[in-house]
PDB file of N, CA, C and O in Angstrom:
ATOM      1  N   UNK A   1       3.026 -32.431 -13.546  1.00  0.00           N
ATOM      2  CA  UNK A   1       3.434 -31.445 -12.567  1.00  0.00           C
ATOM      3  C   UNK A   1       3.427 -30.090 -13.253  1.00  0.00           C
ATOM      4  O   UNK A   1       3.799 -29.743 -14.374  1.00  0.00           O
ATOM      5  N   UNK A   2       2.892 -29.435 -12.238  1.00  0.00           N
ATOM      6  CA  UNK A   2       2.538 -27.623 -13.347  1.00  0.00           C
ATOM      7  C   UNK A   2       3.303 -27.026 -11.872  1.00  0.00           C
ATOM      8  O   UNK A   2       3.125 -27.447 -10.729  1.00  0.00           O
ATOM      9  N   UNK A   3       4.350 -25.720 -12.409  1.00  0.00           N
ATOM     10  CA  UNK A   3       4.938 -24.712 -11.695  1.00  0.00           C
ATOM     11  C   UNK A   3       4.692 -23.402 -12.238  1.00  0.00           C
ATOM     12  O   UNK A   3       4.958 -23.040 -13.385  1.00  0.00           O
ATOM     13  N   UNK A   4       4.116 -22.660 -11.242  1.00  0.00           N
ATOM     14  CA  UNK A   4       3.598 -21.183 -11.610  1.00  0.00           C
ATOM     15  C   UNK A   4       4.626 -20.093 -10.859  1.00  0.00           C
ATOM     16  O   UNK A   4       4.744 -20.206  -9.639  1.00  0.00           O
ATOM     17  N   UNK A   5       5.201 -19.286 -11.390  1.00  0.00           N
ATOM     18  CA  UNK A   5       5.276 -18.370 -10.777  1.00  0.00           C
ATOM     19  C   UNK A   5       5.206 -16.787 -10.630  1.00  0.00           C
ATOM     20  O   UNK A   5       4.909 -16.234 -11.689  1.00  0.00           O
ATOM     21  N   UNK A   6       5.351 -16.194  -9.877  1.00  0.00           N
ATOM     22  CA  UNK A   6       4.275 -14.719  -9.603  1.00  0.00           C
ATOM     23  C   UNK A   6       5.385 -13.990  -8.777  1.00  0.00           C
ATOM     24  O   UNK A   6       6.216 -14.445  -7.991  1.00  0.00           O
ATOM     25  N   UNK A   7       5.177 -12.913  -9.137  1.00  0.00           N
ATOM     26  CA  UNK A   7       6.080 -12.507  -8.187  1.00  0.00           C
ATOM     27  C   UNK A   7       5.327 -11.777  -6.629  1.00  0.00           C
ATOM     28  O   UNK A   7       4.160 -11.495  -6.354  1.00  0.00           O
ATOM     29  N   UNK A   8       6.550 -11.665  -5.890  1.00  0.00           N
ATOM     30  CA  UNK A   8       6.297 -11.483  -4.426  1.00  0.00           C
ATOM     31  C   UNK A   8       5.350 -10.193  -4.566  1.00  0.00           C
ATOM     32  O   UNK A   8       5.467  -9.313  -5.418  1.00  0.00           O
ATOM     33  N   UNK A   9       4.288 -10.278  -3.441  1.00  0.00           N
ATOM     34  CA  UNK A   9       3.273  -9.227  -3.525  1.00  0.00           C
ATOM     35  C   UNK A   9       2.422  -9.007  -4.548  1.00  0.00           C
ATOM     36  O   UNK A   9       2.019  -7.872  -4.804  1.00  0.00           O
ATOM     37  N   UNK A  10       2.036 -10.155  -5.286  1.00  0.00           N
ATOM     38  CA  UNK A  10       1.220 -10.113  -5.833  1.00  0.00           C
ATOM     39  C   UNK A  10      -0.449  -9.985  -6.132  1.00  0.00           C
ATOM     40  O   UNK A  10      -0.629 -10.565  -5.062  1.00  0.00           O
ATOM     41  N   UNK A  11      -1.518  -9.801  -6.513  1.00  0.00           N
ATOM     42  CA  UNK A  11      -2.570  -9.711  -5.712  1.00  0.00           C
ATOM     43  C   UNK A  11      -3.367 -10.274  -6.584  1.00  0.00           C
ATOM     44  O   UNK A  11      -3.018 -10.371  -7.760  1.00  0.00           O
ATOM     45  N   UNK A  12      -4.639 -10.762  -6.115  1.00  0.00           N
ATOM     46  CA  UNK A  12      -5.426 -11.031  -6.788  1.00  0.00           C
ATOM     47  C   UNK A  12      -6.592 -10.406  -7.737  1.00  0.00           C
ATOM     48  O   UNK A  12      -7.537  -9.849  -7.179  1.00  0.00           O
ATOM     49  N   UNK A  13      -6.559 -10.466  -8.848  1.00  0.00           N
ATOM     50  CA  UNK A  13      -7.521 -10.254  -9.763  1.00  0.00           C
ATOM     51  C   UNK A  13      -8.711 -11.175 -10.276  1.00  0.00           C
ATOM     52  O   UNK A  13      -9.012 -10.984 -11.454  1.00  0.00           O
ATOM     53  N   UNK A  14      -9.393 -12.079  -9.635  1.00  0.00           N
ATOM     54  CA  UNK A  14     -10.628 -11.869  -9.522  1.00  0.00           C
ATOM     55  C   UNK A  14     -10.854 -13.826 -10.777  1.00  0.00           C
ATOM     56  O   UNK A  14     -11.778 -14.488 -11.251  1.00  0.00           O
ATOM     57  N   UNK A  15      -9.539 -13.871 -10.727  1.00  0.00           N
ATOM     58  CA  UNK A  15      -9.428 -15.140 -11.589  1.00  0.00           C
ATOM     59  C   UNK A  15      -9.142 -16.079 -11.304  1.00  0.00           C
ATOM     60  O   UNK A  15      -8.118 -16.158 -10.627  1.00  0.00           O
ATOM     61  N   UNK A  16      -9.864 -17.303 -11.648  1.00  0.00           N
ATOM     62  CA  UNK A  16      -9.377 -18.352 -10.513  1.00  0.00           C
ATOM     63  C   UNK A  16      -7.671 -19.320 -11.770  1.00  0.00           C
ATOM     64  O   UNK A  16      -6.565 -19.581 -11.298  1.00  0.00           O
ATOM     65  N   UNK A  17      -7.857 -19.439 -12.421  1.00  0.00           N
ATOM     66  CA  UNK A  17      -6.340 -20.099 -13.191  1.00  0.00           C
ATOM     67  C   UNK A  17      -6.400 -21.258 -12.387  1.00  0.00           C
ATOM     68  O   UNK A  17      -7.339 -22.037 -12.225  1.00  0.00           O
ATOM     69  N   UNK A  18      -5.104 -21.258 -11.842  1.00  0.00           N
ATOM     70  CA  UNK A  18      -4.509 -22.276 -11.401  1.00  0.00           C
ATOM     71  C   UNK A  18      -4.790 -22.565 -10.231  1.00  0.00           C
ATOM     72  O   UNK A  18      -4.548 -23.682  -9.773  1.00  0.00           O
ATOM     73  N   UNK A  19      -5.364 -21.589  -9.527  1.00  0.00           N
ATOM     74  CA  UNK A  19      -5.507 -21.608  -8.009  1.00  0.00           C
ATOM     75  C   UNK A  19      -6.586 -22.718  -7.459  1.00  0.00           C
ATOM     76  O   UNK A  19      -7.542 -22.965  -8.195  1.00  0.00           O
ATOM     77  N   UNK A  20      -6.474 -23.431  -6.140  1.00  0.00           N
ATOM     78  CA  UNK A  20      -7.187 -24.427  -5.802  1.00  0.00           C
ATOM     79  C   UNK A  20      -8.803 -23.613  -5.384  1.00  0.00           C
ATOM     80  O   UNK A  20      -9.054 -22.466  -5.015  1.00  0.00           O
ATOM     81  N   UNK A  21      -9.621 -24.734  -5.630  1.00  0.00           N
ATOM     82  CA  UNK A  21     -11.106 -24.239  -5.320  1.00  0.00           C
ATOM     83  C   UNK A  21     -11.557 -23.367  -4.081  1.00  0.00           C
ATOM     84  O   UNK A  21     -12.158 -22.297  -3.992  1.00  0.00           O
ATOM     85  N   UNK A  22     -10.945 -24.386  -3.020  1.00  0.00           N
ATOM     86  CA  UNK A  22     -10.690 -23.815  -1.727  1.00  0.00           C
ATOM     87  C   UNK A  22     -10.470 -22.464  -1.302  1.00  0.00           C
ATOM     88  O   UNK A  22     -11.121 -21.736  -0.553  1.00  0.00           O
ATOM     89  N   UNK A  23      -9.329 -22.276  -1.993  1.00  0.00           N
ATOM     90  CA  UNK A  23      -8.480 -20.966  -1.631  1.00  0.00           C
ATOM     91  C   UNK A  23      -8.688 -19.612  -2.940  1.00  0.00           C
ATOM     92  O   UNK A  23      -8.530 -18.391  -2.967  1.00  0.00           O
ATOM     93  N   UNK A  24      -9.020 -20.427  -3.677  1.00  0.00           N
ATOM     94  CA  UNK A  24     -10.072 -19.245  -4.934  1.00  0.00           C
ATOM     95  C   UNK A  24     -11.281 -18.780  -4.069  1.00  0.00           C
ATOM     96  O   UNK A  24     -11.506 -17.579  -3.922  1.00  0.00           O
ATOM     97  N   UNK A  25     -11.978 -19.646  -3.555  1.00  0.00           N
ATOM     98  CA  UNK A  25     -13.653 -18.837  -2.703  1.00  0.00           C
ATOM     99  C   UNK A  25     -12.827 -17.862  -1.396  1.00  0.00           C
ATOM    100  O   UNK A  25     -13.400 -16.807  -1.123  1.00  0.00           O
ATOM    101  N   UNK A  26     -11.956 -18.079  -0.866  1.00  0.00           N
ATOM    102  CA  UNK A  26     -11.386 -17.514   0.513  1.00  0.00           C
ATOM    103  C   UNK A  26     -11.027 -16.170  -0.233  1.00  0.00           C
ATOM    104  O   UNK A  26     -11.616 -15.345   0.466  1.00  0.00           O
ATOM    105  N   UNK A  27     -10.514 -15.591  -1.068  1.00  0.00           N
ATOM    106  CA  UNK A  27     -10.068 -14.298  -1.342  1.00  0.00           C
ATOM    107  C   UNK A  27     -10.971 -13.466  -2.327  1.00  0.00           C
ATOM    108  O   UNK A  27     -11.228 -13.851  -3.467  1.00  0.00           O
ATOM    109  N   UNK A  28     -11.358 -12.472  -1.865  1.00  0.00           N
ATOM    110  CA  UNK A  28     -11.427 -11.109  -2.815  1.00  0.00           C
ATOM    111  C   UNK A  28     -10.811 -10.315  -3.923  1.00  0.00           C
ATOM    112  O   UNK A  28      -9.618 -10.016  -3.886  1.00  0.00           O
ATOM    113  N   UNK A  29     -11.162 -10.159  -4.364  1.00  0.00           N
ATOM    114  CA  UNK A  29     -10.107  -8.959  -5.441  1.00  0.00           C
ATOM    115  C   UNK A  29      -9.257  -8.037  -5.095  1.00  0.00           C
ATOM    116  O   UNK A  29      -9.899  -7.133  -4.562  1.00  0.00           O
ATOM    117  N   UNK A  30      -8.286  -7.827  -5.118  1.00  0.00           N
ATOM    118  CA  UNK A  30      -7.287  -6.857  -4.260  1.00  0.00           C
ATOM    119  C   UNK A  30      -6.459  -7.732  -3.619  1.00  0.00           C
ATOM    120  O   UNK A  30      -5.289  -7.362  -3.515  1.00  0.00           O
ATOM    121  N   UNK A  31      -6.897  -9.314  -2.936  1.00  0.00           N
ATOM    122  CA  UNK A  31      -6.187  -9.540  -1.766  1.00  0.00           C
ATOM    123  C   UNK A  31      -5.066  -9.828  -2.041  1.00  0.00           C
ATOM    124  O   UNK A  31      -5.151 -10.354  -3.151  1.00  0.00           O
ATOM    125  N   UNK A  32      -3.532  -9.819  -1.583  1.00  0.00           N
ATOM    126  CA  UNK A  32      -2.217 -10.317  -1.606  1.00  0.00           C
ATOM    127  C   UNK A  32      -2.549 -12.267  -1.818  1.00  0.00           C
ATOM    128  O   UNK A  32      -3.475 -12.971  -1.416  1.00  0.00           O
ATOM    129  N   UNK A  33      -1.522 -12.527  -2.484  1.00  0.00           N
ATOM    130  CA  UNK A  33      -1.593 -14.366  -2.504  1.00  0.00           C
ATOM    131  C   UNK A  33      -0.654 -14.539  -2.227  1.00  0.00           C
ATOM    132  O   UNK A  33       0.265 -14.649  -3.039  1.00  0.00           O
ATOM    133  N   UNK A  34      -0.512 -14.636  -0.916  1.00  0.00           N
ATOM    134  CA  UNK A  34       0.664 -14.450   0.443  1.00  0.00           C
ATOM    135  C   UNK A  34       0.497 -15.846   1.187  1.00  0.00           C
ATOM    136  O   UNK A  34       1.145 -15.898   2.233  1.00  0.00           O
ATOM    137  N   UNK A  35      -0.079 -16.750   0.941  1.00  0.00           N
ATOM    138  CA  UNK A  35      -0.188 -17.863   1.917  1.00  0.00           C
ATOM    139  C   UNK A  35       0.951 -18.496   1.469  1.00  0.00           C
ATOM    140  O   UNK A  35       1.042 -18.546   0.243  1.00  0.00           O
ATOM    141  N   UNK A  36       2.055 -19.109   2.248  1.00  0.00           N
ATOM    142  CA  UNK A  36       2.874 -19.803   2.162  1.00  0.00           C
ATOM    143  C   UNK A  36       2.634 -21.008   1.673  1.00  0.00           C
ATOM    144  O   UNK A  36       3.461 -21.729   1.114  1.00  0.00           O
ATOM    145  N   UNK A  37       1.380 -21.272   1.898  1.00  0.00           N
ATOM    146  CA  UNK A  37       1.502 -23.320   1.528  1.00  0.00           C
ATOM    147  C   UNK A  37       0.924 -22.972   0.146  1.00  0.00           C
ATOM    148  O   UNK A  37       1.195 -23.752  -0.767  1.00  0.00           O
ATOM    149  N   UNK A  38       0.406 -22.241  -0.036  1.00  0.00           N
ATOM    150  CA  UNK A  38      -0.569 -22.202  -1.722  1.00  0.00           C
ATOM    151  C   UNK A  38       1.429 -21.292  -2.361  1.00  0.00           C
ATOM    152  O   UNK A  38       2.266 -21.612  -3.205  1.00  0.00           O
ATOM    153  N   UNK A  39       1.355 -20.597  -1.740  1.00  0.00           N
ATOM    154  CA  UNK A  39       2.260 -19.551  -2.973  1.00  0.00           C
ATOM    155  C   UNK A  39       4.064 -19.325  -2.440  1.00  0.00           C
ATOM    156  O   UNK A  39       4.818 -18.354  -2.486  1.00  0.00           O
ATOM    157  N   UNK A  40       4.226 -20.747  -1.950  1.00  0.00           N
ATOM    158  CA  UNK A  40       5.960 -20.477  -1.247  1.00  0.00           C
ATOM    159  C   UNK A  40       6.418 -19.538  -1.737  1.00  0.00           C
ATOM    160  O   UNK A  40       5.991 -19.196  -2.840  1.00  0.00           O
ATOM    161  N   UNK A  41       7.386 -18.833  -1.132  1.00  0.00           N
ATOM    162  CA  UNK A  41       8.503 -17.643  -2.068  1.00  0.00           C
ATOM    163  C   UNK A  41       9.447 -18.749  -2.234  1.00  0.00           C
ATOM    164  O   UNK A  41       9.607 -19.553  -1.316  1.00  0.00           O
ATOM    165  N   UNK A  42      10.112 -18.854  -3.387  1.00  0.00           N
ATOM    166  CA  UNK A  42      11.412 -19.490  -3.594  1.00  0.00           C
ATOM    167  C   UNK A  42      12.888 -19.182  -3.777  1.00  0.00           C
ATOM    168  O   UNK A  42      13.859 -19.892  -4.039  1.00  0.00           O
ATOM    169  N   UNK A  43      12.732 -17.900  -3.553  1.00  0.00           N
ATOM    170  CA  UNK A  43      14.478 -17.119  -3.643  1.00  0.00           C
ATOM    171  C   UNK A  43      13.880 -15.371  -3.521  1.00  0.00           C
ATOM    172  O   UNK A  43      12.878 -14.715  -3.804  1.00  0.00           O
ATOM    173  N   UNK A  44      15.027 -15.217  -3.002  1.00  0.00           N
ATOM    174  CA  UNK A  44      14.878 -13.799  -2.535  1.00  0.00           C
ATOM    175  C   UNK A  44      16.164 -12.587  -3.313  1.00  0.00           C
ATOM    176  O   UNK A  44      17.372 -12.794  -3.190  1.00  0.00           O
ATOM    177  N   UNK A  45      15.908 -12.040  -3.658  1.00  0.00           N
ATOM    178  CA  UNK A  45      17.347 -11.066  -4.290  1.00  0.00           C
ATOM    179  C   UNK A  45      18.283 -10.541  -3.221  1.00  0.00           C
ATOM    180  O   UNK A  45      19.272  -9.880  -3.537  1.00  0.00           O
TER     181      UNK A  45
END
């Protein structure tokens, strides 16, 4: 089990890491990694 975390509003730079194949081809450079099922928020301040 691998846990990543990023903080809120984060965006993408153009790297795939950890991210699933799927959802690595769906985004651009710049885009927010805002999808809830790929990137839950887990606590809020």
């Amino acid at each position: 089990m691998t846990a990543a975390f990023m903080p809120d509003g984060s965006i993408f730079n153009g790297r795939q890491n950890i991210l699933p194949t799927a959802y690595f081809e769906s985004l651009n450079v710049g885009d927010r990694l805002c999808d809830d099922t790929i990137n839950p928020i887990v606590g809020r301040a």
